[in-house]
Structure formats: C-alpha cells, structure tokens
C-alpha positions as YAML, in Angstrom:
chain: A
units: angstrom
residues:
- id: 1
  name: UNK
  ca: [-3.97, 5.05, 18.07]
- id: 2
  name: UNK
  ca: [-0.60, 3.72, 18.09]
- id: 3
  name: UNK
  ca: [-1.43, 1.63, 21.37]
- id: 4
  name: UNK
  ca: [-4.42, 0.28, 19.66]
- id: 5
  name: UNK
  ca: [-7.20, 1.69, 21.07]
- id: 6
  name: UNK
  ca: [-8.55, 2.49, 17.89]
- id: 7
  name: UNK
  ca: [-11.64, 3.94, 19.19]
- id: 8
  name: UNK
  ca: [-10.50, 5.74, 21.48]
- id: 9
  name: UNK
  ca: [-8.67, 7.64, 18.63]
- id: 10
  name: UNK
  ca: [-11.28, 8.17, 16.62]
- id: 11
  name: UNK
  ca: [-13.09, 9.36, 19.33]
- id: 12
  name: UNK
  ca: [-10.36, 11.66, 20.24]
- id: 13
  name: UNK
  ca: [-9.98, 12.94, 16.40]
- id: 14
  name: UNK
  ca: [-14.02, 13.35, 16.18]
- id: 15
  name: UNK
  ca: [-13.71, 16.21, 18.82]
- id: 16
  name: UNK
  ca: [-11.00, 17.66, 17.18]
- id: 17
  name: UNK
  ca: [-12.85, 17.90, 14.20]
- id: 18
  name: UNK
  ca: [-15.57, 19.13, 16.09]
- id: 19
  name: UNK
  ca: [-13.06, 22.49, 16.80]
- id: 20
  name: UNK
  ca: [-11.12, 22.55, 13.74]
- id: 21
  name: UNK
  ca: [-12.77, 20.59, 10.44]
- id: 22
  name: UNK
  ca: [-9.59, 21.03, 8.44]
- id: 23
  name: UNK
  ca: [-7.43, 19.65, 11.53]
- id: 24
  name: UNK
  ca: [-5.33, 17.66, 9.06]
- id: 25
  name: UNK
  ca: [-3.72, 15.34, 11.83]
- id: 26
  name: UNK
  ca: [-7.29, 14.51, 13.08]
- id: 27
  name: UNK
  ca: [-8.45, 13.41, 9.47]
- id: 28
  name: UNK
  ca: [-5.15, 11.77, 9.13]
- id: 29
  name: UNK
  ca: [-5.71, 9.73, 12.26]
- id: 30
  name: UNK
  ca: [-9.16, 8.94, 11.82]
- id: 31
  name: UNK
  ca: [-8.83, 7.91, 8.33]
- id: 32
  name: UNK
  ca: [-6.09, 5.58, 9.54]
- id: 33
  name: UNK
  ca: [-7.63, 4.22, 12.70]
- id: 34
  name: UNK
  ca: [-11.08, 3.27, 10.79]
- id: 35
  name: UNK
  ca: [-8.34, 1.35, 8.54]
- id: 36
  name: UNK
  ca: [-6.84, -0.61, 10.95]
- id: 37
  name: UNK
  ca: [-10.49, -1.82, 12.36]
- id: 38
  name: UNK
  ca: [-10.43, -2.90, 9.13]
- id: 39
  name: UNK
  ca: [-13.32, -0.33, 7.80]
- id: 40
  name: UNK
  ca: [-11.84, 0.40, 4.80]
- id: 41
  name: UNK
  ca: [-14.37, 2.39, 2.63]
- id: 42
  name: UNK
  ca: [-14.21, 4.81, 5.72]
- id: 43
  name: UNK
  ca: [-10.84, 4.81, 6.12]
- id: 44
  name: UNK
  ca: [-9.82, 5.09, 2.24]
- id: 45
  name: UNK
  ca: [-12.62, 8.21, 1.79]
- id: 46
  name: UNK
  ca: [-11.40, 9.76, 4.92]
- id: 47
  name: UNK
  ca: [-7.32, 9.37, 4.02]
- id: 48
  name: UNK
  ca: [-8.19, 10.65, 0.70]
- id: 49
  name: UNK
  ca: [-9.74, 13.95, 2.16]
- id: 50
  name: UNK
  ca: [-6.24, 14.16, 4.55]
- id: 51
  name: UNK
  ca: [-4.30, 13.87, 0.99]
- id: 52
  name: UNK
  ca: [-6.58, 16.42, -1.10]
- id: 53
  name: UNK
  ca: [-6.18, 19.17, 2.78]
- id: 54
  name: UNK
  ca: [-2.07, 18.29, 2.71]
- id: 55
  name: UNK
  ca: [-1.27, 19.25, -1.13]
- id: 56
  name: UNK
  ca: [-0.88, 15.47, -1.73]
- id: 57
  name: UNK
  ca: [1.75, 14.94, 1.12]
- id: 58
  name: UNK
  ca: [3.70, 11.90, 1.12]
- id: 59
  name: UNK
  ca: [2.80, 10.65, 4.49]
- id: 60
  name: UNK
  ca: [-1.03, 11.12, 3.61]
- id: 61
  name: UNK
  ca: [-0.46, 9.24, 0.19]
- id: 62
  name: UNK
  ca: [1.50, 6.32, 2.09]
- id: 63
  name: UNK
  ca: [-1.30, 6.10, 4.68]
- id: 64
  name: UNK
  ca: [-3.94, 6.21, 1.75]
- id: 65
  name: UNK
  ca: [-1.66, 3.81, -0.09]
- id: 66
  name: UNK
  ca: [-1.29, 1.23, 3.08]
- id: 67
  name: UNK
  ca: [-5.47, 1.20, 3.28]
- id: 68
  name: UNK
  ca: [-6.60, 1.11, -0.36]
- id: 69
  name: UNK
  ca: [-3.63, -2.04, -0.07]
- id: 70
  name: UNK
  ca: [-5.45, -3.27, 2.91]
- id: 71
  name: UNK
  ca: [-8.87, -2.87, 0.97]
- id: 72
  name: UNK
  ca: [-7.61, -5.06, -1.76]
- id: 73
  name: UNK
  ca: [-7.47, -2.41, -3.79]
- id: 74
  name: UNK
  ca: [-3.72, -2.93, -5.23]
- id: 75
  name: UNK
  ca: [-4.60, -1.02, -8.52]
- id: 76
  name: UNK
  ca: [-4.89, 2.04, -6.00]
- id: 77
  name: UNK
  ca: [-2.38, 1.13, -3.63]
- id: 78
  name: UNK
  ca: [0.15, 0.97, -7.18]
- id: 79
  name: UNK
  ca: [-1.09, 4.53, -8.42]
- id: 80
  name: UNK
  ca: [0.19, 5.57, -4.45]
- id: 81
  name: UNK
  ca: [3.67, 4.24, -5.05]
- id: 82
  name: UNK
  ca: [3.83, 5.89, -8.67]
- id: 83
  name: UNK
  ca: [2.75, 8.86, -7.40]
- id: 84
  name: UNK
  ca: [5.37, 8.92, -4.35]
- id: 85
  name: UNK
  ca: [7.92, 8.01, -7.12]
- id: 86
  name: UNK
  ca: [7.24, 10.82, -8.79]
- id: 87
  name: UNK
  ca: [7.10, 13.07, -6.00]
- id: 88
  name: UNK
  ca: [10.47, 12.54, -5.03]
- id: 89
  name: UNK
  ca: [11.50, 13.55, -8.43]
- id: 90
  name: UNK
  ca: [11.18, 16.81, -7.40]
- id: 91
  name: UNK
  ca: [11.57, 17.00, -3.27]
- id: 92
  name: UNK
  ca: [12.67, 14.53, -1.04]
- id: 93
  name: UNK
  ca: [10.53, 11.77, 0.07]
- id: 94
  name: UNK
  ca: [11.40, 9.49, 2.71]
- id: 95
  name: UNK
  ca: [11.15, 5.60, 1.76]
- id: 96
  name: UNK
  ca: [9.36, 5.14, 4.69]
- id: 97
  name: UNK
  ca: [6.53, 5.67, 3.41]
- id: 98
  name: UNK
  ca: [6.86, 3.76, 0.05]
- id: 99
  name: UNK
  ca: [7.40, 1.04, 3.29]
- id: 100
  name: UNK
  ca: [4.09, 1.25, 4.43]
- id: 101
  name: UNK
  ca: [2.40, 1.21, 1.03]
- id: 102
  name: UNK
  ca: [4.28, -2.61, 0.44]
- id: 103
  name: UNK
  ca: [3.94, -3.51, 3.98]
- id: 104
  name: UNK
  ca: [-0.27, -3.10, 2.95]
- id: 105
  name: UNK
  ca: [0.49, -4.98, 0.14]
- id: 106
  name: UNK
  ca: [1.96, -7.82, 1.77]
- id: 107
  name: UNK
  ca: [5.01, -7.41, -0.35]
- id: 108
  name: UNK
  ca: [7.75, -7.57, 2.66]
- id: 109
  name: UNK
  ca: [10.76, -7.81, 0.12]
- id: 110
  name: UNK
  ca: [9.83, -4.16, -1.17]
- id: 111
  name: UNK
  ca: [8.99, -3.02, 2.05]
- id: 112
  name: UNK
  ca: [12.03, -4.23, 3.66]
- id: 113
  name: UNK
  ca: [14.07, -2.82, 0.71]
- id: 114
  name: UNK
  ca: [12.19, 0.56, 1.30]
- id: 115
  name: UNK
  ca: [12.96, 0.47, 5.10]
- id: 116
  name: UNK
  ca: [16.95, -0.23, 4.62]
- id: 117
  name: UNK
  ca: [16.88, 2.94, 2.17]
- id: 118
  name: UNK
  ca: [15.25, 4.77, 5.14]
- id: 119
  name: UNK
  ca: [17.97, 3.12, 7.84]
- id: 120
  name: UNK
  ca: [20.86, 4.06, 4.82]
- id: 121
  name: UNK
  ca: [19.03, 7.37, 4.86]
- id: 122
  name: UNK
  ca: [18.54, 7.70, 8.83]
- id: 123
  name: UNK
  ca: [15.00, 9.20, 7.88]
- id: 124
  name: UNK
  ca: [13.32, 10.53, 10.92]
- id: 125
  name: UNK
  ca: [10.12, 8.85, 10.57]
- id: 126
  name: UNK
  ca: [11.72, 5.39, 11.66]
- id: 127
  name: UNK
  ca: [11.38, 6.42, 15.15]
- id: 128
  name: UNK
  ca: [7.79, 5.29, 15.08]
- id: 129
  name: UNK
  ca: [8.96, 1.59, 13.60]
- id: 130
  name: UNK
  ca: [7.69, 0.18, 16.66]
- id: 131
  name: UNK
  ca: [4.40, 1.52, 17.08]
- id: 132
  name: UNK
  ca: [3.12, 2.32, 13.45]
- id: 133
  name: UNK
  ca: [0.38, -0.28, 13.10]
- id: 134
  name: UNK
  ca: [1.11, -0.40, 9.21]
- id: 135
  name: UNK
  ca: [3.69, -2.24, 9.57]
- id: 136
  name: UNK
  ca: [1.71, -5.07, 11.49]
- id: 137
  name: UNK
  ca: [1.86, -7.30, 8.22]
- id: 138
  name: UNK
  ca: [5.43, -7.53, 8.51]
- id: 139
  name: UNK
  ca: [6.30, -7.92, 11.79]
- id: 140
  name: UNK
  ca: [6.64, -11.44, 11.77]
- id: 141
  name: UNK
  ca: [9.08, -11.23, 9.59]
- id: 142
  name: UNK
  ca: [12.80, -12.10, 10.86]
- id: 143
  name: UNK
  ca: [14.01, -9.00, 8.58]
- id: 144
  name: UNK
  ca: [11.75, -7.30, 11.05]
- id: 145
  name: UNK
  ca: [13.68, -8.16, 14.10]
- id: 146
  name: UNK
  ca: [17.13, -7.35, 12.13]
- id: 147
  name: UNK
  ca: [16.54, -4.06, 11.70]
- id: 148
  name: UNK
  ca: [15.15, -3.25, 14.77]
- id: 149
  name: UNK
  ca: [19.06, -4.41, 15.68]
- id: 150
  name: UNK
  ca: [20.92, -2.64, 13.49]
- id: 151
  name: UNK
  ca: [18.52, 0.35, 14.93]
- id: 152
  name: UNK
  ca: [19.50, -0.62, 18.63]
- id: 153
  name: UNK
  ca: [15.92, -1.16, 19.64]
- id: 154
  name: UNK
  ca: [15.03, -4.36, 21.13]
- id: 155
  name: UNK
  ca: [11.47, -5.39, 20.49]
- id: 156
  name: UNK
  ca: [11.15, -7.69, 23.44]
- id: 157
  name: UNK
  ca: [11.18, -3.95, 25.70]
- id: 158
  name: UNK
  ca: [8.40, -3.17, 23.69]
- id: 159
  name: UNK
  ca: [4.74, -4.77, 24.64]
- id: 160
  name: UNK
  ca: [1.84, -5.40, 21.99]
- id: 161
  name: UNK
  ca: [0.34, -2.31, 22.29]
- id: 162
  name: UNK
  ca: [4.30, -0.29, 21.24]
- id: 163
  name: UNK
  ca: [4.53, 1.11, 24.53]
- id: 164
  name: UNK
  ca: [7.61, 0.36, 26.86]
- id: 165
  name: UNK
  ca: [7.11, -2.68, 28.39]
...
C-alpha cells in the first residue's frame, strides 16, 4: 500500500481476511487503501469496523478521521479529532495521528503544528512520514520539506512510490 499499488493491497488484505476475519491490520489496510482510490463509502465503513475490532485505537480513529475528511465529511472528520483529544486525556496519544486527520482536511497549519508536537515528541510513528499516503495533501507544502530536514531525511532519495530511490 504504501508504494501505491493500492490494489495490490487490497488484494493482499482480502486473503488475509479470507484466514483471519478479525485480522485488524488487514481491515485497517483495506479500509485505507479503498480510501486513497478515492472510494470513500468503502473505505469509511471498512475503517470504522478496524476502529469498533481495536477498542477505538488512535491510529484506527486517525485513519477513519483522514477518509471521512477525504469524503467531505468534516463534521465526522471533527468528531475524530475530539475524540483523539479526549483520548489522550487519559493515555498517551501520539499527534501524529491528529496529523493525518488535518492533513485530510486540507488544514496544513494544524497538521504541521501536530507533526512538530510529534518531532518535539520524537513519536515513533514519524518513521513512516515518507511513505504514509495521508499525508499526500501536504506534501507540497515547503513546511513539508523542513521537517523532513530537521528529521535528516532527504526526500529527493525517496521516489514517488516512498521507496529508496
């Protein structure tokens, strides 16, 4: 999926579903990759079964959040964010995912103020910065380029599909 062969991942997460029908990473992934071909009712109802399987998990709400955004659903995409926010009332949540939700949303200031809390933070899930397709919307951004310097990437070794060039 990250590379962009979007049906080869669904594909791929159909036969795992095929063994396991609770395989949250397969629902995850095909949730998200009927998203990004821009099939959004699938996507949404599919991400919504990966956050009703994880207990409401903030990476399956900020994947939920980033398609219902996507959708043009921003009422839904706002009751994401809310709900993260009050998540990490009570456990930790990393801003990355708030990220994706505004990256969805086309808001890049909010998403670029989530993604410095999660450099400030040095959350873990920035190691995919490169190759998570939510963040497509943004990339154009010169903010985008910044922090892949303060991160010590370099985008340019990097090809379209986020694999080493």
């Amino acid at each position: 999926m990250w590379a962009g062969r979007l049906e080869e991942a669904i594909a791929a997460s159909r036969a795992a579903l095929a063994l396991d029908p609770e395989s949250l990473p397969a629902i995850l992934y095909l949730g998200l990759a009927y998203a990004l071909q821009g099939k959004y009712s699938e996507g949404c109802g599919i991400l919504e079964q990966a956050v009703q399987l994880s207990n409401r998990s903030a990476r399956t709400l900020g994947y939920l959040g980033y398609a219902c955004a996507r959708a043009g659903d921003e009422s839904a995409a706002r009751r994401v964010l809310t709900e993260l926010a009050q998540l990490a009332e009570r456990i930790y949540v990393p801003s990355y995912f708030s990220a994706i939700v505004h990256s969805g949303l086309g808001d890049s200031d909010r998403a670029f103020a989530a993604l410095s809390r999660a450099y400030a933070a040095r959350e873990a899930m920035l190691r995919d910065i490169l190759v998570d397709r939510a963040f497509d919307p943004i990339r154009s951004d010169p903010r985008y380029e910044a922090l892949l310097t303060r991160m010590g990437l370099d985008n340019a070794d990097w090809n379209s599909a986020g694999l080493p060039a």
